[in-house]
Structure formats: structure tokens, C-alpha cells
CHARMM-style PDB file with segment names, atoms N, HN, CA, C and O in Angstrom:
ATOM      1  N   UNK     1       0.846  -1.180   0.000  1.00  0.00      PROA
ATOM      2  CA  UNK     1       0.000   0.000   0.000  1.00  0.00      PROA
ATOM      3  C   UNK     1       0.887   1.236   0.000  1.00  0.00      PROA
ATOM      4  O   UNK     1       1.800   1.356   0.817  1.00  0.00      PROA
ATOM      5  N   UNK     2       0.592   2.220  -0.988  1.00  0.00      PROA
ATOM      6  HN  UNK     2      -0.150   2.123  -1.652  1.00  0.00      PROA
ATOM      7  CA  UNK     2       1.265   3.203  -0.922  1.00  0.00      PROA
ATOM      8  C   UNK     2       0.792   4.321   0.117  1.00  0.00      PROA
ATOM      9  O   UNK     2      -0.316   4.838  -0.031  1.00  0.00      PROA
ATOM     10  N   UNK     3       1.929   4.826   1.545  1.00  0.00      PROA
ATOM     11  HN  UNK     3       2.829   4.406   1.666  1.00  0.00      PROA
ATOM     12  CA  UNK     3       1.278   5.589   2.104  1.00  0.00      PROA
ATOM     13  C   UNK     3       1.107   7.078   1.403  1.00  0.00      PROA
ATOM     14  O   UNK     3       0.201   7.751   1.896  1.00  0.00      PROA
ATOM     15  N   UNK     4       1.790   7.637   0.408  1.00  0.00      PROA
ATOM     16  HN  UNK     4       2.525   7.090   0.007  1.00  0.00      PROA
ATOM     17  CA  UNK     4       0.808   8.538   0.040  1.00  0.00      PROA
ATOM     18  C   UNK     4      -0.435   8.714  -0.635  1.00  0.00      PROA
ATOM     19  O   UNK     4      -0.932   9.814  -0.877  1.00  0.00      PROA
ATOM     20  N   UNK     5      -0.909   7.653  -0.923  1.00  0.00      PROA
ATOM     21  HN  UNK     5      -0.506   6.759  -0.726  1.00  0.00      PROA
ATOM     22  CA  UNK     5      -2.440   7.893  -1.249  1.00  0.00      PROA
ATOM     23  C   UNK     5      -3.274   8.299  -0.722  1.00  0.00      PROA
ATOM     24  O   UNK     5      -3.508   7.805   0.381  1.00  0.00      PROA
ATOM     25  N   UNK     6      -4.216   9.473  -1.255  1.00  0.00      PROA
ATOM     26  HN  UNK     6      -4.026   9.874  -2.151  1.00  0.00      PROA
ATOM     27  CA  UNK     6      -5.398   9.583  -0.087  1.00  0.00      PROA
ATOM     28  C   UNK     6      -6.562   9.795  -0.640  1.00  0.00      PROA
ATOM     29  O   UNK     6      -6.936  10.578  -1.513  1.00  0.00      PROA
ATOM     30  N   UNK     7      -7.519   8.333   0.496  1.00  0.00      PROA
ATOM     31  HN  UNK     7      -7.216   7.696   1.205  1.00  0.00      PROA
ATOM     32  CA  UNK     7      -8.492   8.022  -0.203  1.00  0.00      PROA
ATOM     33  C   UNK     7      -9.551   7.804   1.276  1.00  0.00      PROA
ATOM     34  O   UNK     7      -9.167   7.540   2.416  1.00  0.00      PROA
ATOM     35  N   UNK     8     -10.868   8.002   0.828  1.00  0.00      PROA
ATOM     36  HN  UNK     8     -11.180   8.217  -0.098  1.00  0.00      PROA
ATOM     37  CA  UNK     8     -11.282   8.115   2.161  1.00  0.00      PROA
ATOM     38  C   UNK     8     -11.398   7.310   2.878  1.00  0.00      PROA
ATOM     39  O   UNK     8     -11.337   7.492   4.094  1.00  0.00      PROA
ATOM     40  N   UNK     9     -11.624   6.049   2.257  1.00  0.00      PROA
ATOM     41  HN  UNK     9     -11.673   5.901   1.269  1.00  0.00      PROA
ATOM     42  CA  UNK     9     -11.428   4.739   2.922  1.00  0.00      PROA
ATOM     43  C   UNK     9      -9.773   4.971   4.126  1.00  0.00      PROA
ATOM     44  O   UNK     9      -9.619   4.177   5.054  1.00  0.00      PROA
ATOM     45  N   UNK    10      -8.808   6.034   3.897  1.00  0.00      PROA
ATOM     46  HN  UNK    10      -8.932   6.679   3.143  1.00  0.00      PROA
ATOM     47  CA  UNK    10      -8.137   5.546   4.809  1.00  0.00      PROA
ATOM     48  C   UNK    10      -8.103   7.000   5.900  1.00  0.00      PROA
ATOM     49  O   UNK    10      -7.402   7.114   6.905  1.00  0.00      PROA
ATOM     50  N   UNK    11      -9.060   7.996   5.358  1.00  0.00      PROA
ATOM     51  HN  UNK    11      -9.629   7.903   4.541  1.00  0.00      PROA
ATOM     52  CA  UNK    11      -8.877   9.355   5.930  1.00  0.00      PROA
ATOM     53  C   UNK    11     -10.000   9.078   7.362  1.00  0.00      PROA
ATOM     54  O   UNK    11     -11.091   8.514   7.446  1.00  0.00      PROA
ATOM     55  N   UNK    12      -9.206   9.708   8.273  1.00  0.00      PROA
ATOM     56  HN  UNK    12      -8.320  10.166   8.206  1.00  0.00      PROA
ATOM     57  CA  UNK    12      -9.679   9.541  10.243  1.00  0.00      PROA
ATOM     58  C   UNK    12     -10.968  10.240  10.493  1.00  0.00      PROA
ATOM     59  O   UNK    12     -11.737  10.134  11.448  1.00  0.00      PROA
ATOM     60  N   UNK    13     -11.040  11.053   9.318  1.00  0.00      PROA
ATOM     61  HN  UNK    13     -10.414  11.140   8.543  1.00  0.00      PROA
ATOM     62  CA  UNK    13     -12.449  11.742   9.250  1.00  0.00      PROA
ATOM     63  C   UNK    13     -13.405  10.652   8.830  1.00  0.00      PROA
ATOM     64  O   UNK    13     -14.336  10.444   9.608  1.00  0.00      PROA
ATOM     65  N   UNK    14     -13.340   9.933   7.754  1.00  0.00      PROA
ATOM     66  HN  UNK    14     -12.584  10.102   7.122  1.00  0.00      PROA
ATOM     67  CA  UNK    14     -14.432   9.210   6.584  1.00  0.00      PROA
ATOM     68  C   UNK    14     -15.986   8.610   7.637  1.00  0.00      PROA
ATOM     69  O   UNK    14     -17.022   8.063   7.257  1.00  0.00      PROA
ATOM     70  N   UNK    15     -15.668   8.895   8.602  1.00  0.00      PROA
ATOM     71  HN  UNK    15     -14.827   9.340   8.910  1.00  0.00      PROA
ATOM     72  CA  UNK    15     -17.054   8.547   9.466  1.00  0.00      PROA
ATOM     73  C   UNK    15     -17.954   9.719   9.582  1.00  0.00      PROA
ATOM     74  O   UNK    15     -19.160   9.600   9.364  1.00  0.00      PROA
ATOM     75  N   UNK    16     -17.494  10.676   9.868  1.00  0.00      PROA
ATOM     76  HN  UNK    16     -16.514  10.772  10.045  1.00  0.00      PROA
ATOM     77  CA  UNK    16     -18.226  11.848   9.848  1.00  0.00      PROA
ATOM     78  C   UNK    16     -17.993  13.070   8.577  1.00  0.00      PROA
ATOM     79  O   UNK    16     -18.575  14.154   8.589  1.00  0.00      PROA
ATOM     80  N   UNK    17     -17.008  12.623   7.497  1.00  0.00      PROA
ATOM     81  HN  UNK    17     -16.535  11.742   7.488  1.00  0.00      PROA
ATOM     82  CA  UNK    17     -17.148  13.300   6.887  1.00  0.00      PROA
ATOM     83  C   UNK    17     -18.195  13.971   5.760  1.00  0.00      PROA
ATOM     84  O   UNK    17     -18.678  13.113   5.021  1.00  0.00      PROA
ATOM     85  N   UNK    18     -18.549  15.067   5.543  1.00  0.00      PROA
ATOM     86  HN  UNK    18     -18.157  15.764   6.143  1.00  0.00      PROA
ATOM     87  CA  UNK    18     -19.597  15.679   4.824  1.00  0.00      PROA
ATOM     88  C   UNK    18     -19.343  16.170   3.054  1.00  0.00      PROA
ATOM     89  O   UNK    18     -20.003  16.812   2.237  1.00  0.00      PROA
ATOM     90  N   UNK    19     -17.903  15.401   3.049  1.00  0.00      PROA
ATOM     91  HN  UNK    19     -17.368  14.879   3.713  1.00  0.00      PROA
ATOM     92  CA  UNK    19     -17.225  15.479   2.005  1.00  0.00      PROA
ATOM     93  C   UNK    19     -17.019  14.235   1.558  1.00  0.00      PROA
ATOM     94  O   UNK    19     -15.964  14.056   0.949  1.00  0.00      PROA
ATOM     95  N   UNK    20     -17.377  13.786   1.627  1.00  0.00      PROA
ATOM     96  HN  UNK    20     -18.234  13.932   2.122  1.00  0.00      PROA
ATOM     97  CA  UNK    20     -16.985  12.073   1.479  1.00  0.00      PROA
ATOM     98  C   UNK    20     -17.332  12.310  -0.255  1.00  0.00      PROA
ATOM     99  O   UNK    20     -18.144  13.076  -0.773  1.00  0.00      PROA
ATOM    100  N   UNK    21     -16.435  11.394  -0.852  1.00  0.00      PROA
ATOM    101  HN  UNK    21     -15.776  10.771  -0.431  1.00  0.00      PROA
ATOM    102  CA  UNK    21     -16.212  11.163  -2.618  1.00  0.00      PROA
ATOM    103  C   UNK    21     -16.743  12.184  -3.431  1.00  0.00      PROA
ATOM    104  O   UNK    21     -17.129  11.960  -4.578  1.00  0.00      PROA
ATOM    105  N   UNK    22     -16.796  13.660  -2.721  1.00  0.00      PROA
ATOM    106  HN  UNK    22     -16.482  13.842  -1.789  1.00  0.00      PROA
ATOM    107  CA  UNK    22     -17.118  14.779  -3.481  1.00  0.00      PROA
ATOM    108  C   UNK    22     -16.578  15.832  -3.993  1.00  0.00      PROA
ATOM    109  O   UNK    22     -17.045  16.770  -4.639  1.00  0.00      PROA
ATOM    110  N   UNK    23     -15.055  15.449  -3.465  1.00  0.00      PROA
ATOM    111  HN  UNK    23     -14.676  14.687  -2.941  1.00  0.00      PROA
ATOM    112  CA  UNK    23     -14.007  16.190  -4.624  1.00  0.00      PROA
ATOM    113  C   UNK    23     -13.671  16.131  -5.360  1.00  0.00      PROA
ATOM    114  O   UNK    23     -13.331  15.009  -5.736  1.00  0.00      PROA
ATOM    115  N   UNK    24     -13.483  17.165  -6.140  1.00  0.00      PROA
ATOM    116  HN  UNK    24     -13.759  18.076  -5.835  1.00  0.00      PROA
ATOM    117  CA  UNK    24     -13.661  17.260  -7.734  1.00  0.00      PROA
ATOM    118  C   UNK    24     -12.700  15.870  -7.863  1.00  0.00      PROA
ATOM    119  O   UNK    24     -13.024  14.770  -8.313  1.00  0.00      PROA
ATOM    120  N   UNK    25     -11.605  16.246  -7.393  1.00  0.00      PROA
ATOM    121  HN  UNK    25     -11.343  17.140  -7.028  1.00  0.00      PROA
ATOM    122  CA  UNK    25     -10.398  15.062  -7.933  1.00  0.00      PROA
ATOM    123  C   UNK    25     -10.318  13.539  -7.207  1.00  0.00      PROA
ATOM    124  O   UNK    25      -9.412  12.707  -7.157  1.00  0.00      PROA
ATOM    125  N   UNK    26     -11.662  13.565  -6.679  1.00  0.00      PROA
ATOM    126  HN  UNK    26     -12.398  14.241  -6.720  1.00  0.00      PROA
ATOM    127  CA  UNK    26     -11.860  11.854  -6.417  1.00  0.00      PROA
ATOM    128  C   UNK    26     -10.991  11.752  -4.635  1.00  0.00      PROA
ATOM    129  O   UNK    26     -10.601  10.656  -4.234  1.00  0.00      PROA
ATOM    130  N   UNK    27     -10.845  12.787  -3.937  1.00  0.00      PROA
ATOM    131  HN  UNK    27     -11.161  13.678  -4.263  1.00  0.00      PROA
ATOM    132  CA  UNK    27     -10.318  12.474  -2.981  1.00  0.00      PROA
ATOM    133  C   UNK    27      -8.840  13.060  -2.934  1.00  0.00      PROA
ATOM    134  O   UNK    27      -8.424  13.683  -1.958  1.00  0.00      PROA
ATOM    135  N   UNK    28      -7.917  12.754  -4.317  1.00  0.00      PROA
ATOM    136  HN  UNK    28      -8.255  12.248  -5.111  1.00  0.00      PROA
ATOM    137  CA  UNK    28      -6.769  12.580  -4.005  1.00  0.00      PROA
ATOM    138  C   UNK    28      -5.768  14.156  -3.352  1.00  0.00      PROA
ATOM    139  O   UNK    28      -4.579  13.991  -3.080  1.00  0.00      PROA
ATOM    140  N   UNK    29      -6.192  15.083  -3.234  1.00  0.00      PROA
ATOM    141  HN  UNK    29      -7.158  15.218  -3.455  1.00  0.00      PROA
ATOM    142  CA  UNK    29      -6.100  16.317  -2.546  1.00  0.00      PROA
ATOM    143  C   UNK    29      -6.939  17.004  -1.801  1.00  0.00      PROA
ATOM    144  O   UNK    29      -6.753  18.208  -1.622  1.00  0.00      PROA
ATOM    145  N   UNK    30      -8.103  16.275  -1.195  1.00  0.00      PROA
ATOM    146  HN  UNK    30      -8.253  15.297  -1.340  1.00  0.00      PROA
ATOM    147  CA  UNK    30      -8.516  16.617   0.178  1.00  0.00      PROA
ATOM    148  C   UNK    30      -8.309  17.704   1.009  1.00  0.00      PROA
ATOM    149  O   UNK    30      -7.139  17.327   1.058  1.00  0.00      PROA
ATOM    150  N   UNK    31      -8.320  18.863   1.832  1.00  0.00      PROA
ATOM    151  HN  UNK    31      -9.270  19.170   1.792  1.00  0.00      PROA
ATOM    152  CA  UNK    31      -7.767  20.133   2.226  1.00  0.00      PROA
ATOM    153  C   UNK    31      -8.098  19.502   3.861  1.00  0.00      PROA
ATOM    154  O   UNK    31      -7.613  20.057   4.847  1.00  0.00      PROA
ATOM    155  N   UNK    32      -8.940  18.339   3.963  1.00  0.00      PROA
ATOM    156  HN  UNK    32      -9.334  17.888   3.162  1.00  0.00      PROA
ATOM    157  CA  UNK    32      -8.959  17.922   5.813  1.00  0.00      PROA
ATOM    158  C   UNK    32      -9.135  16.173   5.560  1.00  0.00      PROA
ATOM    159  O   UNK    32     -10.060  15.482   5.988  1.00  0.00      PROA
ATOM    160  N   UNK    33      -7.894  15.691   4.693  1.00  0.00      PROA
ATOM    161  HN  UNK    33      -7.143  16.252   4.346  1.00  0.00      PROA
ATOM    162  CA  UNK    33      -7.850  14.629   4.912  1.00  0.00      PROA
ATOM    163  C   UNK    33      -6.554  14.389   5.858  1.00  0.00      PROA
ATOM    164  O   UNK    33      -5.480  14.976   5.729  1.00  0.00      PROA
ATOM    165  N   UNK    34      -6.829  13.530   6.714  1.00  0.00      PROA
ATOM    166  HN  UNK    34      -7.701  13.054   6.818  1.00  0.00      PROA
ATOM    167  CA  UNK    34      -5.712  13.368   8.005  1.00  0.00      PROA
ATOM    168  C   UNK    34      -5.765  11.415   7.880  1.00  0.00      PROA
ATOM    169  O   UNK    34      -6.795  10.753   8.000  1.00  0.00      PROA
ATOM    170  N   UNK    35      -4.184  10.778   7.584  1.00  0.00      PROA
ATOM    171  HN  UNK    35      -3.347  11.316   7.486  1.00  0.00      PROA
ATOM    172  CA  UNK    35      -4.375   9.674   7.247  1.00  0.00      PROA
ATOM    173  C   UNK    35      -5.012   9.227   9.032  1.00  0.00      PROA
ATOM    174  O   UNK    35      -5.306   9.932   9.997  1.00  0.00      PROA
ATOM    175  N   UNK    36      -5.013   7.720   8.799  1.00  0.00      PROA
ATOM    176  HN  UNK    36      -4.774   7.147   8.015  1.00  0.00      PROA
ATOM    177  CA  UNK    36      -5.730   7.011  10.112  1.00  0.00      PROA
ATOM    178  C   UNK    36      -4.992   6.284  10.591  1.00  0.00      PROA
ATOM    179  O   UNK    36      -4.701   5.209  10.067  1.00  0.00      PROA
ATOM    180  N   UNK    37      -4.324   6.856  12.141  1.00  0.00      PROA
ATOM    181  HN  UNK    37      -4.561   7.729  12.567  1.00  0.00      PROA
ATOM    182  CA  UNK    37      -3.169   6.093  12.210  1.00  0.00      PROA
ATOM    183  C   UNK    37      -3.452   4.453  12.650  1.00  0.00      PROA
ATOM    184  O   UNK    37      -2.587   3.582  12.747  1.00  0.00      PROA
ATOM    185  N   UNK    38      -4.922   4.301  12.885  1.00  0.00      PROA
ATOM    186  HN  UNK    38      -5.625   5.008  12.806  1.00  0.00      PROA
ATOM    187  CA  UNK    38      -5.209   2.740  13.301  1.00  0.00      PROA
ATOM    188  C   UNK    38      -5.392   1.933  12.550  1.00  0.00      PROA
ATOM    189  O   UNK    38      -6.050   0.960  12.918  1.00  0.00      PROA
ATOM    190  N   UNK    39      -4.823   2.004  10.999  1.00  0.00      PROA
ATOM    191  HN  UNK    39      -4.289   2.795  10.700  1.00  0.00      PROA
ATOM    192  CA  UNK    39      -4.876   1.121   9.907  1.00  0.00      PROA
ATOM    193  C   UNK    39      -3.092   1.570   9.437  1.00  0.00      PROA
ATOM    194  O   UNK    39      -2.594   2.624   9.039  1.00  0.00      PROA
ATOM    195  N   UNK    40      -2.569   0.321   9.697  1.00  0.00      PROA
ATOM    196  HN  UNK    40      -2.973  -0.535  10.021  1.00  0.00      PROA
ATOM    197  CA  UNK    40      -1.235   0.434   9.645  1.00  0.00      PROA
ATOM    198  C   UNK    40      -0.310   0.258   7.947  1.00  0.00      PROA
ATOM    199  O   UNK    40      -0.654  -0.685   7.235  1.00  0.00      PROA
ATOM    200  N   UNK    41       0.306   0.783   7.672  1.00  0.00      PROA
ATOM    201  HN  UNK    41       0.585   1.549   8.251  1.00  0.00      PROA
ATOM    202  CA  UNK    41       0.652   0.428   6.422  1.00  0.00      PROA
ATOM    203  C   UNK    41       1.548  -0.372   6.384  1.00  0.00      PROA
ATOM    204  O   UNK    41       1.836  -0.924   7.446  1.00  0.00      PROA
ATOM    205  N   UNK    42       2.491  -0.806   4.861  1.00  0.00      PROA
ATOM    206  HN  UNK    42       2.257  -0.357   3.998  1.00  0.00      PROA
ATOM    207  CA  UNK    42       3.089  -2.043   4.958  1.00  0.00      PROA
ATOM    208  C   UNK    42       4.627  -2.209   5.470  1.00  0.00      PROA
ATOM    209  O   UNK    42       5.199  -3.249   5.796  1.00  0.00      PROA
ATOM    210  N   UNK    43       5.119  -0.890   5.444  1.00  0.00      PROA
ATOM    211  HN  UNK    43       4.654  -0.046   5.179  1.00  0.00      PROA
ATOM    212  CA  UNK    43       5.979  -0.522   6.700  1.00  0.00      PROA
ATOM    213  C   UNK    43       5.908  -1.237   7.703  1.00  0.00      PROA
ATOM    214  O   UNK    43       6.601  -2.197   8.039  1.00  0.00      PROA
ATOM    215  N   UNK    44       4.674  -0.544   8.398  1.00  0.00      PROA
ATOM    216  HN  UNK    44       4.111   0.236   8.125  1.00  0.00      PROA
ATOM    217  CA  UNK    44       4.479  -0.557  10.020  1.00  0.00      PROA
ATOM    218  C   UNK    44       4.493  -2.080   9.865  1.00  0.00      PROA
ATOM    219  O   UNK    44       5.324  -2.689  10.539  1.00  0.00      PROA
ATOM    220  N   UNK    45       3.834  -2.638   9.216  1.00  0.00      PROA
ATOM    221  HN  UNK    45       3.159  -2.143   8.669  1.00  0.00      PROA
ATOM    222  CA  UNK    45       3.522  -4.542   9.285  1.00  0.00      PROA
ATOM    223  C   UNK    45       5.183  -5.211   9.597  1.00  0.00      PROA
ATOM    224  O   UNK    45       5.776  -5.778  10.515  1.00  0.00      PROA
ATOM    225  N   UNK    46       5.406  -4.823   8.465  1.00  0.00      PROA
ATOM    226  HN  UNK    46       4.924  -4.362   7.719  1.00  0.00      PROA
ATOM    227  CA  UNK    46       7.382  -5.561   8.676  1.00  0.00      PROA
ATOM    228  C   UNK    46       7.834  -5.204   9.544  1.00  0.00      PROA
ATOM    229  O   UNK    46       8.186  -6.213  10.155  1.00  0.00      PROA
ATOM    230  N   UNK    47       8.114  -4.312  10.116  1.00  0.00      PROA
ATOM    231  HN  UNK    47       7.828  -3.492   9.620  1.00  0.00      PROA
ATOM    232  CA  UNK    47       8.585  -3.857  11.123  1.00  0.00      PROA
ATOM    233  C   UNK    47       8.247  -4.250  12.281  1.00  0.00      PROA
ATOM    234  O   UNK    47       9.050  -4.338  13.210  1.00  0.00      PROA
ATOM    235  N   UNK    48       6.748  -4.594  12.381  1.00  0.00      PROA
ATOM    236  HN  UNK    48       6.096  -4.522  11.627  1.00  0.00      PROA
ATOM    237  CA  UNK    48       6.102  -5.292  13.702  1.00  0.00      PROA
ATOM    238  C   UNK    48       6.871  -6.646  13.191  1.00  0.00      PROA
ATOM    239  O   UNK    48       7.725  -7.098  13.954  1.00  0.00      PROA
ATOM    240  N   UNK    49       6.699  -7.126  12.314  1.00  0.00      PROA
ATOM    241  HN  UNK    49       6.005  -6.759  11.695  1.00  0.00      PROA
ATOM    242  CA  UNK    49       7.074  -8.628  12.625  1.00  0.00      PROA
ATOM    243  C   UNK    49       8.149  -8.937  12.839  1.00  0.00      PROA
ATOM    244  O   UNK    49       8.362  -9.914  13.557  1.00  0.00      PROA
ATOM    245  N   UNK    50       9.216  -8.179  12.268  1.00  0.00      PROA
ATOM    246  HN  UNK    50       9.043  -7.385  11.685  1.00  0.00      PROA
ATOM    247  CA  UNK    50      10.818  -8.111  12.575  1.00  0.00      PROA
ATOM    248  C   UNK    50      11.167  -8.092  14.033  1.00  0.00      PROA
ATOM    249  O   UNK    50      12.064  -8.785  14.514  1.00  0.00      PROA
ATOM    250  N   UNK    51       9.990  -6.800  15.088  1.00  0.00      PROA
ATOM    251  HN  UNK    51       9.261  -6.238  14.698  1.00  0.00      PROA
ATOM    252  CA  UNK    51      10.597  -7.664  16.226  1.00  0.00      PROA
ATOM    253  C   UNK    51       9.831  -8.188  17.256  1.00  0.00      PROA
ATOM    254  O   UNK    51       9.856  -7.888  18.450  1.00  0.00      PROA
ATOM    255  N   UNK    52       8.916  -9.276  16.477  1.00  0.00      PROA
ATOM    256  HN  UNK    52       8.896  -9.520  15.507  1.00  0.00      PROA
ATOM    257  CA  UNK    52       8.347 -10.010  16.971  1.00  0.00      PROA
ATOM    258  C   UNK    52       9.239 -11.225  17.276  1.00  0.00      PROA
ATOM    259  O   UNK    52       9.393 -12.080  18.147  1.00  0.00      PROA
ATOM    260  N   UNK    53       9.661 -10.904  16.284  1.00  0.00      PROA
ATOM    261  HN  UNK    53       9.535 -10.209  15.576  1.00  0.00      PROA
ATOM    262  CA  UNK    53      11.186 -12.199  15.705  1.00  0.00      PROA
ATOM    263  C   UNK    53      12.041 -12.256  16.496  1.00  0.00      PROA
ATOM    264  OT1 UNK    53      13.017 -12.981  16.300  1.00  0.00      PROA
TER     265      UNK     53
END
């Protein structure tokens, strides 16, 4: 997963947002998209498992 994508599926707002899939450009420049830090990317994954190890 690329962490710069931004899509609302991963933006901390997308529950209450009033903008949801209504920017012009499909999301991808957002002005109050804030990623979600409780969905981890594929970084964070390796890294957990490395020192799990």
C-alpha cells in the first residue's frame, strides 16, 4: 500500500465526513484529509514482525 495515497477509505475523518467522494479530484487532494493512524501500512507490518522475531 502506498502511504501517500489519499483516499477516504483511509482518511480519520471518513465517518463523519460531509465530504466524502465529493471532490472534484476523487479524494486525491482533500484540504482535511488526516491519514488514520489505526490502519497500519506495509511498513508498520514488517517492522512489527521483525521484532516479533
Amino acid at each position: 500500500m502506498n502511504d501517500k495515497r489519499q483516499f477516504c477509505a483511509i482518511c480519520a475523518w471518513r465517518e463523519n465526513c460531509a465530504k466524502k467522494f465529493c471532490v472534484p479530484d476523487g479524494g486525491a487532494r482533500c484540504p482535511d484529509f488526516t491519514r488514520d493512524i489505526s490502519l497500519r501500512g506495509e511498513s508498520d507490518t514488517a517492522e512489527q514482525t521483525k521484532q516479533e522475531e
